[in-house]
C-alpha positions in Angstrom: -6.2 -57.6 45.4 -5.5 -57.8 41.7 -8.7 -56.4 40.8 -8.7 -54.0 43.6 -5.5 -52.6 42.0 -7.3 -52.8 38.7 -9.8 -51.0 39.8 -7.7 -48.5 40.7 -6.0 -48.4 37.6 -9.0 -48.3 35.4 -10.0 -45.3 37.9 -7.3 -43.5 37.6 -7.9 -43.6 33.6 -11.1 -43.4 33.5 -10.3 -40.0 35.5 -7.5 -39.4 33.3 -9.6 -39.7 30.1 -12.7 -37.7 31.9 -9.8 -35.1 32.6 -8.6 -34.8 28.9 -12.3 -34.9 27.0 -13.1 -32.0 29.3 -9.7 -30.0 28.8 -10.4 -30.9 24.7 -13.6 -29.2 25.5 -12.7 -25.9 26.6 -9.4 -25.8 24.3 -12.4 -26.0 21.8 -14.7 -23.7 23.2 -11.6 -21.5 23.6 -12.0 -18.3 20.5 -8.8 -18.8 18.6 -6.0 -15.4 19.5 -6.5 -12.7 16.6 -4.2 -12.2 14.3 -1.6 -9.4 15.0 -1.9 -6.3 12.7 0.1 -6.4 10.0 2.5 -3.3 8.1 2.5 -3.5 4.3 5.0 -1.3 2.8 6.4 -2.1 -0.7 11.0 -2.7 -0.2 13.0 -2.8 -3.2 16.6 -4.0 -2.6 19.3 -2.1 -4.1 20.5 -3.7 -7.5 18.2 -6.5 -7.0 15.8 -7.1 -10.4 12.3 -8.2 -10.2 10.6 -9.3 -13.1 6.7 -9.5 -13.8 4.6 -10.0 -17.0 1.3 -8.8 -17.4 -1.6 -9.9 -19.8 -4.3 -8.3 -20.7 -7.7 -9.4 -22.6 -10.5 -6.6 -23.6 -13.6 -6.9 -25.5 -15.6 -3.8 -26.6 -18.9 -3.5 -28.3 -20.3 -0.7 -29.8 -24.0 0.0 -30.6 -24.2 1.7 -33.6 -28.2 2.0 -34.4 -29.2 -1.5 -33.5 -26.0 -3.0 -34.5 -23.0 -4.5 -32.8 -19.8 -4.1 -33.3 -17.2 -5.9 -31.9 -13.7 -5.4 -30.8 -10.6 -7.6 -29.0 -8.1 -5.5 -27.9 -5.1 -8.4 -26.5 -1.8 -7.5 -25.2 1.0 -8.1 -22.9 4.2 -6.8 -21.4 7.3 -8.3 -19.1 8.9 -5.6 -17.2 11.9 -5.8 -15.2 12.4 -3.3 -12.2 15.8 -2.9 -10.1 16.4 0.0 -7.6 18.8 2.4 -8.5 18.3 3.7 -4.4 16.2 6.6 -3.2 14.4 10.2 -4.1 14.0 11.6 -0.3 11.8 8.5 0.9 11.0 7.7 -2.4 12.7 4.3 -4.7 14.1 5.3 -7.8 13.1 2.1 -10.1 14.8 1.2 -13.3 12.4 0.1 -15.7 13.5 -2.2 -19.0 10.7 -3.5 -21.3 11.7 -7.0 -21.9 8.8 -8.0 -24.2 5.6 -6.6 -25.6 2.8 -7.3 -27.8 -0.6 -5.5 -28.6 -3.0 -6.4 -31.2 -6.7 -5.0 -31.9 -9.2 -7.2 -34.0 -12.6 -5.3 -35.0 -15.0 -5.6 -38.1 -13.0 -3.1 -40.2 -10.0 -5.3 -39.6 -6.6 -6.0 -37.3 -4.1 -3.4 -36.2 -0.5 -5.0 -35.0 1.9 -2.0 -34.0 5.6 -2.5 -34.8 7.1 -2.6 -31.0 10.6 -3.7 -31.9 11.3 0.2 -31.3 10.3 -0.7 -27.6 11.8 -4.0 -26.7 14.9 -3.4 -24.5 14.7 0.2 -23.9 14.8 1.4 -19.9 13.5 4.6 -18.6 13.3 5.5 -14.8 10.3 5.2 -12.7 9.7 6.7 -9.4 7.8 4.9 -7.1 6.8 5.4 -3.0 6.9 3.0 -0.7 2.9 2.8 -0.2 2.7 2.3 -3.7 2.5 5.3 -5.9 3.5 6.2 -8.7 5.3 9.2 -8.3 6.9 10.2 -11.8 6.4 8.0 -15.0 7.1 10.7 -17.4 10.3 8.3 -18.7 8.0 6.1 -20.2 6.5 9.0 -22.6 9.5 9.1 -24.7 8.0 5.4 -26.1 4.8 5.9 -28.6 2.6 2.6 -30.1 0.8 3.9 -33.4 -2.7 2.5 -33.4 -3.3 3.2 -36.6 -7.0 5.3 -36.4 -6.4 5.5 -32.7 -3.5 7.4 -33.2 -0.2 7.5 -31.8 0.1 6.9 -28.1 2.7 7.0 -25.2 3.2 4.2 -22.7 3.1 6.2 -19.4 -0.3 5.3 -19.0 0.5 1.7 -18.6 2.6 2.1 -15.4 0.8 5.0 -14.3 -1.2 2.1 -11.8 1.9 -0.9 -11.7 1.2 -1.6 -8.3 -1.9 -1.6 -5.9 -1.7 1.3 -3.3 -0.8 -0.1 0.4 -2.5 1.6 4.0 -0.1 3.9 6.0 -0.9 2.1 9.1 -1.1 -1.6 10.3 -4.1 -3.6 9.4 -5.4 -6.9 10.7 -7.7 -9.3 8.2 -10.8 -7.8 7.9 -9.7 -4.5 7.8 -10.3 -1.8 4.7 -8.5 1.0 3.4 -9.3 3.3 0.7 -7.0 3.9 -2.9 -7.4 6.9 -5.2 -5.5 6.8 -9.2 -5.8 8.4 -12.0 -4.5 7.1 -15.1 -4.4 9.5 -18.3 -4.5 8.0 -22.0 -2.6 10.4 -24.1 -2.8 9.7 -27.9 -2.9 12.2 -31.0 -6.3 12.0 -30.8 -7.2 13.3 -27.4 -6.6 12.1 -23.7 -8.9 10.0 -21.7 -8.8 10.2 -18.0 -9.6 7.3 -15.7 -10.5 8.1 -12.5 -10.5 5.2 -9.9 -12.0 5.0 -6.4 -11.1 1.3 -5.2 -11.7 -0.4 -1.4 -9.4 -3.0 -0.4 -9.9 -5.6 2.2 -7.2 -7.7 3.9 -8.9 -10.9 3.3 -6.5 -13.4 4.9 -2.7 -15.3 4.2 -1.3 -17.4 2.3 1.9 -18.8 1.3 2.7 -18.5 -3.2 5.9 -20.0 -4.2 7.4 -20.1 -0.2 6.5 -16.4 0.5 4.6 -15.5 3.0 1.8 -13.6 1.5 -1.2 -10.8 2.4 -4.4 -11.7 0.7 -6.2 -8.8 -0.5 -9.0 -8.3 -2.5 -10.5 -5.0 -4.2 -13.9 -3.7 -5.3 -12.7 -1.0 -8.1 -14.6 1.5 -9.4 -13.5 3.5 -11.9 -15.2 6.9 -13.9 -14.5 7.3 -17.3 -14.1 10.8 -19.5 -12.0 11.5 -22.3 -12.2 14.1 -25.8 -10.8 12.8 -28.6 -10.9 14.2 -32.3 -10.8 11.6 -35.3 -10.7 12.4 -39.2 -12.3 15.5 -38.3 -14.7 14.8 -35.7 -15.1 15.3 -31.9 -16.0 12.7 -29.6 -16.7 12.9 -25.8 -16.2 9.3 -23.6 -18.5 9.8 -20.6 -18.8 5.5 -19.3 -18.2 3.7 -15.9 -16.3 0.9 -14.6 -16.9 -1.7 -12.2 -14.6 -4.8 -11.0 -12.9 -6.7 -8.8 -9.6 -7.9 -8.0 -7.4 -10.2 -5.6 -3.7 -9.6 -5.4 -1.1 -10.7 -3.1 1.8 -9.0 -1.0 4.4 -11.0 0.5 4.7 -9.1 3.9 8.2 -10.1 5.2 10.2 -9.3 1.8 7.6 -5.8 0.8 7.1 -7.6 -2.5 4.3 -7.5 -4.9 3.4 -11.3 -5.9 0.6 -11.2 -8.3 -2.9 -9.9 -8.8 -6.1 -10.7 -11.2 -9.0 -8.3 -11.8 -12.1 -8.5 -13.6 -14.1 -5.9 -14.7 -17.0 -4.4 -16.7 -17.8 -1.1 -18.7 -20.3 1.0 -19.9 -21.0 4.6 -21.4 -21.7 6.0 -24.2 -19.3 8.2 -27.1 -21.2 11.5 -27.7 -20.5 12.9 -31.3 -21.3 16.3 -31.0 -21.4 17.2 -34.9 -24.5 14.5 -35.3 -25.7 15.2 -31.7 -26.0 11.5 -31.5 -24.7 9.0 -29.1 -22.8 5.3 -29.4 -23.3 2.7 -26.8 -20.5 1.4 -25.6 -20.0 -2.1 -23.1 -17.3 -4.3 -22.5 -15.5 -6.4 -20.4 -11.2 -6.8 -18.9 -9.9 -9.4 -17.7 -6.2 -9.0 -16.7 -3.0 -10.3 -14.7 0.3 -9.3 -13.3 2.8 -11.8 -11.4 6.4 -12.1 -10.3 8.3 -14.6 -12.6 10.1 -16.9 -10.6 13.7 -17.1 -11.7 
């Protein structure tokens, strides 16, 4: 009787366990739900400062007739942003420069530009909620002299702050297509960059307890610019190509922080000698939140 009822017992879980390897098999089999599509859209609080810091690291080399010349460009800059509320259905962003340094070592020697004129100033910055930049011309008023470079204003560098968002839901694995164009004004001339980038929602993850989109870029950039120095006219005519991953934290419409790579190439035409300079190089940069 005892083993009758054992039998029974070690049926009924034998059955049991029979039952649960083949449920374990479907759940596996089973394709995992898709992700919901997501809306990114960038949300600044009213009176509530956010403060990144951005690095930069260029190196430059010239070909001049079978020699190499060499240049490291290295700088950075801490911003703090804090809405001041809204242009129609754009954020009006107060801008203070907390800190910045630039320095340029080449063959003929190092150029550090006196910033202190910089440091603490604020300018307003208008800024859409997909992510562009919609009036920098606050940040002209500030100028770096670089020496041979010339003098230059600072609305390039927030002429591309932030990456450009989609205007409609996307789900990981999904692309959408971001158009800038950042102008270099110095005494010398302009240069205009012209970028074509492709981003890709690449997945999630969570930075510092946010909960964050993963996005990563394929830039592209064209390059043209005429400048005039001691005298003589140059024309830029080069490429750019790079990547780039960056983060969004979805729930708060919060940048997070981004890295790019990327290379050059062209050539600087001078037109009196009807000759022409090589010109390659390589960026590496960052920009994150600073946790407070």
């Amino acid at each position: 009787m005892n083993g009758h009822r054992f039998f029974i017992r070690g049926g009924r879980t034998l059955l049991l366990l029979l039952t649960l390897l083949v449920l374990a098999g479907v759940a596996a089999d089973k394709p995992a739900a898709p992700q919901a599509a997501v809306s990114l859209t960038y949300k600044f609080t009213e009176g509530v400062a956010l403060t990144y810091k951005q690095t930069s690291l260029q190196t430059q080399d010239l070909d001049m007739m079978g020699q190499t010349m060499t240049t490291e460009i290295n700088s950075s800059m801490d911003i703090t942003l804090k809405s001041k509320g809204l242009k129609g259905e754009n954020y009006i962003l107060g801008v203070t420069i907390d800190g910045m340094t630039n320095s340029v070592n080449s063959p003929q020697g190092g150029i550090t530009p006196d910033l202190s004129g910089i440091i603490g100033k604020s300018f307003d910055l208008v800024f859409s909620p997909l992510g562009k930049e919609v009036d920098v011309s606050g940040a002209s008023v500030f100028t770096i002299d670089m020496g041979q470079s010339g003098r230059r204003d600072l609305s390039s560098n927030f002429q591309g702050l932030f990456p450009d968002l989609p205007d409609h839901p996307v789900k990981v694995g999904d692309k959408w297509p971001s158009e800038d164009t950042i102008i270099q004004k110095s005494d010398t001339g302009e240069i205009h960059i012209t970028f074509k980038n492709e981003h890709t929602l690449d997945g999630f993850e969570t930075i510092e307890g946010r909960e964050c989109a993963r996005i990563k870029a394929i830039l592209k950039a064209t390059m043209a610019g005429a400048l005039n120095q001691g005298g003589v006219s140059l024309a830029l005519d080069g490429k750019m190509d790079g990547t780039q991953t960056w983060y969004f934290a979805v729930k708060e419409g919060i940048f997070v922080k981004e890295e790019t790579k990327a290379s050059i190439g062209g050539l600087i035409n001078i037109e009196a000698m009807n000759t022409s300079i090589g010109i390659t190089g390589d960026q590496k940069s960052s920009t994150a939140l600073v946790k407070k």
